[in-house]
N, C-alpha and C positions, 0 to 999 in steps of 0.2 A: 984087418981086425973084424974077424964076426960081428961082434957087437953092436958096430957102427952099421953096418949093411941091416940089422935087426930096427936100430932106432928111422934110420934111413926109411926103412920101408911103412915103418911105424908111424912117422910122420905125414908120409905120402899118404897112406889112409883115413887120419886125420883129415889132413888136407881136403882129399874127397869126398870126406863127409860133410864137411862143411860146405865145399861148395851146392852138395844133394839138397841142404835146408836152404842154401841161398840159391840154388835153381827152384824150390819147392816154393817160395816167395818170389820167386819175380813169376810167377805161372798164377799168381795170386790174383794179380788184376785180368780184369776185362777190358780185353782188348775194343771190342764193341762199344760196352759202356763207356771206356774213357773216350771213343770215338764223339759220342755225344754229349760227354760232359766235356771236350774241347770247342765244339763247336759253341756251346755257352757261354765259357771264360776264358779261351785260350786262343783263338783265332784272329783277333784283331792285331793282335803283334807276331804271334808262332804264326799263324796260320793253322787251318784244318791239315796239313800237309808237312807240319814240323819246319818250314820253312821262312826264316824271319819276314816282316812286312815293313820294317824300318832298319834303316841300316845301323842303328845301338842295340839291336834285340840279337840274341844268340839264335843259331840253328838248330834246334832242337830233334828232328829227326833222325833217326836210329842209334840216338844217345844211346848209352846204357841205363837200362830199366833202375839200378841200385844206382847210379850217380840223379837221374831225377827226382828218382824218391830221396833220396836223400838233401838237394836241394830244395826240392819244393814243402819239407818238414822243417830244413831251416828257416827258410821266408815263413812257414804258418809260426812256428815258434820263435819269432824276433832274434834266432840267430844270426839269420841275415837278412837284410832290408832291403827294400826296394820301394818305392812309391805305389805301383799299382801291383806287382808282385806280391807283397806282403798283404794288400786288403785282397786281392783275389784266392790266394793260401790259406788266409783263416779259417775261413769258415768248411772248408775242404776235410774230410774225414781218410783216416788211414784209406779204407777201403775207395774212395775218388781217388786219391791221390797210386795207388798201386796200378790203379783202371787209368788214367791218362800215362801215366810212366808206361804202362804196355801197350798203348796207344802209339803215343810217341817214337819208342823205343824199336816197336814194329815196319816201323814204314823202312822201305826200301828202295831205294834209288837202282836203276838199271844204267 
């Protein structure tokens, strides 16, 4: 059925267009900047390095950029709580929070 190979393809392009605006957003942060806005508020538990310092803290390194950000908007907007997550989130602007997600998001294990 022609038709279906039409919507088929239709959809694929769709598809990769969205992911263009969701590549086009995670390229948003500074990788740099979030480097030293980690070093600030993120390192006592992540590490400078994405790597937990207590064994209750998640690994955070070479997450995905859209799963951090998306995290770390929950904890600033009381979707999800945490004790010291949530006062470290607050005060975080879109633009921190895009900058440590491609911090984070970055780092590379060998």
């Amino acid at each position: 059925m022609p038709w279906m190979r039409r919507v088929g393809a239709g959809a694929g392009l769709v598809a990769a267009a969205g992911l263009a605006v969701l590549g086009a957003a995670w390229a948003a942060g500074d990788s740099a900047a979030g480097r030293a806005k980690a070093r600030r508020s993120c390192v006592a538990c992540h590490g400078l390095d994405g790597l937990a310092r207590m064994p209750n803290v998640p690994n955070i390194a070479g997450e995905s950029p859209i799963y951090l950000e998306q995290q770390l908007k929950a904890f600033r907007s009381g979707k999800r709580t945490h004790p010291q997550i949530s006062t470290a989130a607050r005060p975080l602007s879109d633009q921190d929070i895009a900058d440590l997600a491609a911090w984070y998001a970055g780092i590379r294990f060998r």
